[in-house]
N, C-alpha and C positions, 0 to 999 in steps of 0.2 A: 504494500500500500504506500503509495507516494505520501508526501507531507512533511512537515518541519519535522528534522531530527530530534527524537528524543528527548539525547543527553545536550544537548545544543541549544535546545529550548530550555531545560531545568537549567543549566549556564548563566544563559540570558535572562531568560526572567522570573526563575523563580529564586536562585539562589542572592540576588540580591534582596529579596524576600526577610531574609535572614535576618539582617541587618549584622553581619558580623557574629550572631549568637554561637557561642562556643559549642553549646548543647547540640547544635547545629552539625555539627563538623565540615563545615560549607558543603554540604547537600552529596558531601561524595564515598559517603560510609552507607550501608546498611540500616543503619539505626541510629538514634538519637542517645544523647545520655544526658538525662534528669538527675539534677542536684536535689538533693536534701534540704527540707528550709526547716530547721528545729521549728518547731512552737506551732509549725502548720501542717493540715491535711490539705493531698493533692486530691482536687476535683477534677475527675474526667467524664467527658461526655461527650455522645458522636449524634448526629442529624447528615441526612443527605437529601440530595436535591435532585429530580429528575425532571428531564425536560419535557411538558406536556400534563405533570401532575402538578409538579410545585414552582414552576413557573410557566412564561406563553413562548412557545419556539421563537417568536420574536421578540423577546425581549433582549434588550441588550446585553453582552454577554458582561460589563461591568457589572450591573447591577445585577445580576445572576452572583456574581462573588460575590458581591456585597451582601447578597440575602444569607448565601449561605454561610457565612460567617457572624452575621444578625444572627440569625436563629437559632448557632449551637451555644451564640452567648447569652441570649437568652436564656437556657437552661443555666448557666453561670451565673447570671443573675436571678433566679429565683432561688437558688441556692446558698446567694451571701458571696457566692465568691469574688474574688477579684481575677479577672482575666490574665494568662501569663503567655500563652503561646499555642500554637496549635499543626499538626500535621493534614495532609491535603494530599487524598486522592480523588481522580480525575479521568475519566474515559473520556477522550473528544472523538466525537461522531465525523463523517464524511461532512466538509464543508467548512469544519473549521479548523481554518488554515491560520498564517502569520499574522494576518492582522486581528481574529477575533480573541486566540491566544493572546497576544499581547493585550489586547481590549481587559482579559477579562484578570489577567496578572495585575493591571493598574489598577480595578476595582479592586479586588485586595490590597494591594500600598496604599490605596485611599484609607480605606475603614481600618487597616491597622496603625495609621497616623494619629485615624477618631480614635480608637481605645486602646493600644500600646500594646498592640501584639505582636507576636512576630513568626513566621515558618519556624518550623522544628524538624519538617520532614514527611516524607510520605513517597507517593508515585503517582505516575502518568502513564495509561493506557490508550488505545485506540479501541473503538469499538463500532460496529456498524447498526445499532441501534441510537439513540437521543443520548445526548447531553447530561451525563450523571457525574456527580460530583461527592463527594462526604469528607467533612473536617470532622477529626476528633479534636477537642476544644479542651486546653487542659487551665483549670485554676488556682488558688490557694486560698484558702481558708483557715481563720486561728483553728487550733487544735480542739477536735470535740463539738463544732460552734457549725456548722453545715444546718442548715434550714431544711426539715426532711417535708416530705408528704405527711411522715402519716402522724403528726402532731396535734391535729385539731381536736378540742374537746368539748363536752356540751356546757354552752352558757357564755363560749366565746363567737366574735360578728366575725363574718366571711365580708371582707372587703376584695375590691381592683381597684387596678392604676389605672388611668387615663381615660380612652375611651371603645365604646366592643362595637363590632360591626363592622367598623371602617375599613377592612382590609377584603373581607366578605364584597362589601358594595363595591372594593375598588377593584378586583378579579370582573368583575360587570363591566367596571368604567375600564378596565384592560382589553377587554374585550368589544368595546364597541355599543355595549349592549345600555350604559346609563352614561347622560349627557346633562350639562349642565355646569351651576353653580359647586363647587366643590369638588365635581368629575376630578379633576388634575390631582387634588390633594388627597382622595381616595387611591386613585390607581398609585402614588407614590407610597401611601401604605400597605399596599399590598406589595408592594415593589422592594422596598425597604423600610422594614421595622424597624422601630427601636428599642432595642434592650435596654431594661431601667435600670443598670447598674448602679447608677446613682442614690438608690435605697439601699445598697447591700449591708448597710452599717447597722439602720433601725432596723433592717429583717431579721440581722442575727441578735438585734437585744431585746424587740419586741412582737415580733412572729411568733407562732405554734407552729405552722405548717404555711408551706407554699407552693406553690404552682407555674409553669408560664404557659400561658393560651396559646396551644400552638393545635387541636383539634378542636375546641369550640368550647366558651365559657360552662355552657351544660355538661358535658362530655368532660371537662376537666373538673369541674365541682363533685363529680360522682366519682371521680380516680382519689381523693379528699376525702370523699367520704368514706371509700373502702378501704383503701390504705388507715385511716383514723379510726374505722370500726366505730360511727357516729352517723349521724343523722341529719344532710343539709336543708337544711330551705332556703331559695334562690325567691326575689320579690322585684318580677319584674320592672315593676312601675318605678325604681330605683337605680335602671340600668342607666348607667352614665352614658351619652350619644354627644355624638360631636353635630356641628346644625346642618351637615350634608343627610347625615343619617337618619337624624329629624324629618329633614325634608322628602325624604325617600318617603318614610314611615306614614307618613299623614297623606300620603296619596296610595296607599294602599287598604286593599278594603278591610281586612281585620288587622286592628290596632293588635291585641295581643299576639293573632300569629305573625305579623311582622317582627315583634320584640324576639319571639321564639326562634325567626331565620338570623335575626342577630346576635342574638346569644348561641348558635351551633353553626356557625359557618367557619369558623377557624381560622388559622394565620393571623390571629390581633398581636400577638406574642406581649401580652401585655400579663400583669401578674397577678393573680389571683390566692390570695390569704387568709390566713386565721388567727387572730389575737382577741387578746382578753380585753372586755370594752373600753377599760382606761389606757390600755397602751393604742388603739386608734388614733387617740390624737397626735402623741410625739409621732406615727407613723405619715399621718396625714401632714403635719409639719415639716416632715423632712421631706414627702414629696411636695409636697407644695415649693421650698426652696429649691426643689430640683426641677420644677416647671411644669409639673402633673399632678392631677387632681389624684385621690383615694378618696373613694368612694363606699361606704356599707350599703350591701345589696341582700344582704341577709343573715341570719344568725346556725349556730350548729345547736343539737341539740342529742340526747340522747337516743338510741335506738338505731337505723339502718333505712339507706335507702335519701334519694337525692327528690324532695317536691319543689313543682315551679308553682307560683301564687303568683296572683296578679289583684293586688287590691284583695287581697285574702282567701280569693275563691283558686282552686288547682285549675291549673291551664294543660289542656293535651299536649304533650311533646311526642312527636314519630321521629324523629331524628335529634336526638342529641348532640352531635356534632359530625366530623371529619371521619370515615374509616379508609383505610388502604382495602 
């Protein structure tokens, strides 16, 4: 199969990637070697990305990097950690040649400029199927102090960050299919997430359990519930929207099952928690200084099993979120 060399290409652009990291061995060993950080546990986590599922064959191949390195920090962020570095494997399909490789190398140097990551290592394949990609995303966290799932207890509120939907609506506005007022700034959510790193501090002092929304607010509140071995209720009327979302909502004919497509459509990677009612505030404080609302959407309680309320009464959900 013709096409940019291999080892010529990890050369060129991904070993500068690196930034020098020792760990690294400038990308021409095997394997990588991780240092020890007394006082801290290493957080590893892996997400990948296929082309057609989790994102649109045309989308840029930057922002392809970009996602998939959003979304495995994502999980590093709802776990406290602080992001350190990550490994990157890569099949490229018939068609992407020198310039979308290079395209999709700078979207990486971009978002590891945003959060201070760097190559550690991995491979590159050819394949004659779509565009697949997967980082393993490695972090640190104090020792003992990781944000688990299965924390939540009954009598503490189930809060999120930001806003649920937008990424859902913005796969439509990627697609063609909603226009308008806010179009642009959906489809860039969908496009590129933001991981809320920037709570990692109050999560680890005032969290039980957390989450990040990466199969649908429904669908992740019930993985909480079963991991916690507790009891959620979600209230929809409570769901934080951004006023694209809004605006969707109020021209569709049932107000509740629209709130239901926006709580289970998935990719918000926004975070989803448990704490005891007087630690919400310091929680909501600290995002609030980091430019995100926290929001309570409902409380945990004892027993089994995840209800959606709306205004008090149980709403039908057929689809809870995202499945492969």
């Amino acid at each position: 199969m013709s096409g940019p060399d291999e080892f010529e290409t990890i050369a060129r652009l991904f070993r500068p990637l690196t930034q020098g990291a020792p760990e690294a061995l400038g990308l021409a060993d095997d394997a990588a070697v991780i240092p020890s950080r007394p006082g801290f546990d290493l957080v590893i986590t892996k997400d990948a990305v296929v082309e057609g599922v989790h994102f649109l064959p045309r989308d840029a191949p930057g922002d392809v990097a970009r996602k998939l390195l959003r979304v495995n920090l994502s999980d590093l962020a709802a776990k406290g950690a602080t992001p350190y570095g990550y490994f990157l494997a890569i099949a490229w399909p018939p068609g992407y040649g020198e310039i979308e490789r290079a395209a999709f190398a700078a979207g990486l140097a971009h978002d590891q400029a945003s959060f201070g990551i760097r190559l550690l290592g991995g491979d590159t394949v050819s394949t004659p199927g779509p565009l697949t990609a997967s980082v393993t995303m490695l972090g640190w966290v104090p020792a003992g102090a990781m944000v688990r799932r299965d924390g939540a207890r009954p009598g503490q509120v189930l809060l999120v960050t930001g806003t649920i939907g937008d990424s859902g609506l913005g796969l439509k506005a990627a697609q063609g299919l909603l226009e308008g007022d806010g179009a642009e700034m959906l489809a860039a959510r969908y496009r590129t997430p933001e991981p809320r790193l920037s709570l990692r501090e109050a999560l680890r002092a005032h969290a039980s359990a957390c989450i990040d929304i990466s199969d649908g607010l429904i669908a992740d509140a019930i993985h909480l519930e079963e991991a916690g071995k507790v009891a959620i209720q979600i209230d929809l009327e409570r769901l934080p929207l951004s006023p694209a979302a809004r605006s969707w909502l109020a021209l569709q004919p049932s107000d509740a099952a629209g709130l239901v497509e926006l709580a289970s459509c998935g990719d918000d990677y926004e975070l989803l928690l448990t704490a005891d009612p007087a630690a919400a505030i310091p929680l909501a404080l600290a995002a609030a200084a980091a430019g995100f609302a926290l929001t309570p959407i409902g409380r945990v309680f004892e027993g089994a099993g995840t209800t959606v309320l709306r205004y008090g009464r149980p709403v039908l959900v057929q689809k809870t979120g995202w499945r492969h």
